[in-house]
C-alpha positions, 0 to 999 in steps of 0.5 A: 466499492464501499464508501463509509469512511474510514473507522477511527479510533482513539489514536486517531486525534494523535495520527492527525496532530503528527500528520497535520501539514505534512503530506505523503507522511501516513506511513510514518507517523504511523510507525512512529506512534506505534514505536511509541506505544511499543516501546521501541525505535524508529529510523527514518531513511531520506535525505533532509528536508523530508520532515524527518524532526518535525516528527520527532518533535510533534511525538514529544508533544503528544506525551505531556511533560516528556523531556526531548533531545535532539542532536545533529550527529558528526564525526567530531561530535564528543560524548558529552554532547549526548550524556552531559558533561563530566561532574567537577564535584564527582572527579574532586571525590575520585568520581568519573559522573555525567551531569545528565539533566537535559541530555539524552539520558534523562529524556523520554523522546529523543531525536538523532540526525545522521544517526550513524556518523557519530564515532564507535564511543558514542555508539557503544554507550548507544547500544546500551541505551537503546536495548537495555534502557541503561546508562553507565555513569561512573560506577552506576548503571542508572536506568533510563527514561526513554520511550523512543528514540528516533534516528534518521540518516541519508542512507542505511550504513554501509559499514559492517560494524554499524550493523549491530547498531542498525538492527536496533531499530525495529522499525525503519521507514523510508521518507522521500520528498513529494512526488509530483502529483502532490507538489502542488499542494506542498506549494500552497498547504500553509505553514502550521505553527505549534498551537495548544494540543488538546487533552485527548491528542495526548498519549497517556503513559498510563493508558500506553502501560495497560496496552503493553499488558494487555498486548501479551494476551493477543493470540496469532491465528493460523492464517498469521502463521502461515503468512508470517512462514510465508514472509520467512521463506521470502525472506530467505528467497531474496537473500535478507537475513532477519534474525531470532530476535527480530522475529521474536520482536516483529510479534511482540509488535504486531500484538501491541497493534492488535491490542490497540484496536481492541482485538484478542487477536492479531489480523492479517492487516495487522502485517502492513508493518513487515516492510518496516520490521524486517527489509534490509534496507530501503530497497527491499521496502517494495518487495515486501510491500507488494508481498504484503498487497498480494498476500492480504489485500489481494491486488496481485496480477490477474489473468484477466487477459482471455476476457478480453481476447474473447471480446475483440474475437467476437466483435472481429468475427461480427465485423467480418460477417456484417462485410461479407457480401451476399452469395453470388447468385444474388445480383445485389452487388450489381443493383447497388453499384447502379443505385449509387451510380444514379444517385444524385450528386452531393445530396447524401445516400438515397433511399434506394442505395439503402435499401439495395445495400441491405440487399448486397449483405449476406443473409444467414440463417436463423440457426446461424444467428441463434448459435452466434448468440448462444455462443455470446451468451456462453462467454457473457455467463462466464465472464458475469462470473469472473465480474461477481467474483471481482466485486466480492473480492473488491468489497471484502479487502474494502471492509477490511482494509477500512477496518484496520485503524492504522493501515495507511490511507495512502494504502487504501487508496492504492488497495482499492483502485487496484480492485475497482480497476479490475472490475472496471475493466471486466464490466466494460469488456461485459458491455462490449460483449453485450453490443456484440451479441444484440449486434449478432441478433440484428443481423440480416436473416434469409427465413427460408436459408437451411444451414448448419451452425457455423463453427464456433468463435475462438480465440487465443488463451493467456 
């Protein structure tokens, strides 16, 4: 497997400063730094204490003198909590005005938890806030500043007439505790504290503006095409309804990432963000998950199961002839069962017992011998082939996987243990076959024995 490191890129400061401390958190610090640069939300699905704000609060920060709001939702939470209390000057002019200054209005970040218990008031002007970047303060509907919002909650809503509000986010990621081959770490990582970022961990709003334009230039090839036909057709198959829209906005995203890499056109790689775009809720993330594994990086189940069934029919079959006894007009048998019965006691086999259990072994022929290890050879050729295929394979998803910017590390690794286990596994069964067969070589040969080739050793295919 390839060992360079993973390329980086100019965003690569800034996925650093969002992950740094927090761990099995790639996936969405990556969603949330492209939400960023695209413009658009994230919802992050778990329970709490996932880190869910401390991501929230370590993207403001990459955006120098951005204004950040953040608010735990509840039923009883009031509208003006988020928009700002009502304007006593306005309402002495008949004026029904919010004072936005410090609320959700006037930032440019901001951070809703239990995004969906808020009540239908608060959703409604929501709504507005988050698809037009709009805000109606009395007679005005002002703009508003925001770059991104992100929402967590517990669990995707249940309720019908959150649906609308749900679909807004365009990405909605899954956040989970640790699993436990991380706990130890979570356990002795220690505490980051904010620090001073420095100047090239910052996201230039500037910059972000020029790759929104520069986005619209990327092109999707024939191969996205047909993957995203294919993501389409998976999407009908497992009953989740994506709509227009979303599709039209998945694009939009994917080109946004292309541009970030610095190409003209969006990869295949590109697709990791489909669990994230269009799964209709935190279940159906593994389905496409692995729709997206074993469409791009190749890690689908591969009948690998013949080759070893050819290995262990070979070495049973080696088994069985190295067992049989020799033919019997041959009074071996006999001469060994004296040897033995001679030996002195506790002093080990004797040279005697050696050399007449190499007389009690059935002797083949030389054509007996050379067909058993042409046969070996046969399989050894095939399975060589499958092996140097498993090895291309694995070296080119490598490259490519390490080529793509924001694929997530976890993902790689996940990638290309799936291939280098393959190839493991075929390289052992190899080595197994090529004992077998030196094994066969070795056996004993009778010079003068005339014989035809024995019949073949098979075995039961997958």
């Amino acid at each position: 497997m390839a060992s360079e490191p993973v390329s980086a890129s100019e965003w690569a400061p800034m996925l650093a400063e969002l992950e740094r401390g927090l761990l099995q958190r790639d996936v969405a610090a990556r969603a949330l730094l492209l939400a960023a640069l695209a413009g658009e939300h994230v919802l992050l699905l778990g329970p709490p204490g996932t880190a869910k704000s401390e991501l929230a609060r370590r993207l403001q920060r990459l955006l120098p003198g951005a204004h950040y709001f953040e608010r735990l939702l509840t039923r009883f939470t009031v509208p003006e909590e988020l928009f700002g209390p009502l304007s006593l000057r306005a309402l002495e002019d008949d004026r029904y005005e919010r004072l936005t200054e410090g609320y959700l209005p006037a930032a440019e970040v901001a951070f809703l938890d239990e995004v969906f218990k808020a009540n239908s008031a608060i959703l409604n002007t929501l709504l507005g806030i988050l698809h037009e970047r709009q805000f109606d303060n009395g007679s005005q509907r002002l703009p508003v500043p925001l770059v991104t919002l992100v929402g967590a909650s517990n669990e995707q809503p249940q309720d019908d007439s959150l649906l609308a509000f749900y679909d807004r986010f365009l990405l909605r990621v899954p956040v989970q505790p640790v699993d436990d081959a991380h706990f130890a770490a979570l356990l002795t990582t220690p505490v980051n504290e904010d620090r001073a970022l420095p100047a090239h961990s910052h996201l230039d709003f500037t910059r972000v503006q020029a790759l929104r334009e520069q986005a619209h230039t990327a092109v999707l090839g024939g191969d996205v095409l047909a993957l995203l036909q294919a993501a389409r057709q998976h999407a009908c198959g497992s009953a989740q309804t994506v709509s227009d829209r979303r599709w039209r906005q998945l694009v939009e995203l994917l080109k946004l990432q292309a541009a970030s890499r610095g190409a003209d056109q969006v990869s295949p790689w590109d697709l990791w963000l489909l669990p994230f775009v269009l799964a209709a809720g935190p279940d159906d993330v593994p389905g496409w998950t692995a729709f997206f594994l074993h469409r791009v990086a190749h890690t689908a189940p591969v009948l690998l199961d013949g080759l070893e069934r050819a290995v262990v029919a070979f070495e049973q079959q080696l088994d069985i002839e190295r067992r049989a006894p020799a033919d019997t007009q041959d009074d071996s048998a006999g001469k060994l069962a004296l040897a033995r019965a001679i030996s002195a006691p506790h002093s080990g086999e004797s040279e005697m017992v050696r050399i007449t259990s190499e007389r009690a072994q059935r002797h083949y022929s030389s054509v007996h011998v050379a067909a058993r290890v042409n046969q070996c050879d046969t399989v050894l050729g095939q399975m060589g082939e499958v092996h140097k295929d498993l090895r291309m394979t694995a070296e080119e998803v490598s490259r490519g996987a390490r080529a793509h910017d924001w694929l997530p590390p976890s993902w790689l690794a996940q990638i290309e243990g799936v291939h280098e286990q393959r190839c493991e596994a075929t390289a052992q069964w190899l080595s197994r076959l090529q004992r077998v067969r030196q094994d066969f070589s070795a056996l004993p040969m009778n010079e003068e024995a005339h014989a035809s080739p024995p019949e073949p050793v098979t075995w039961t295919h997958p």
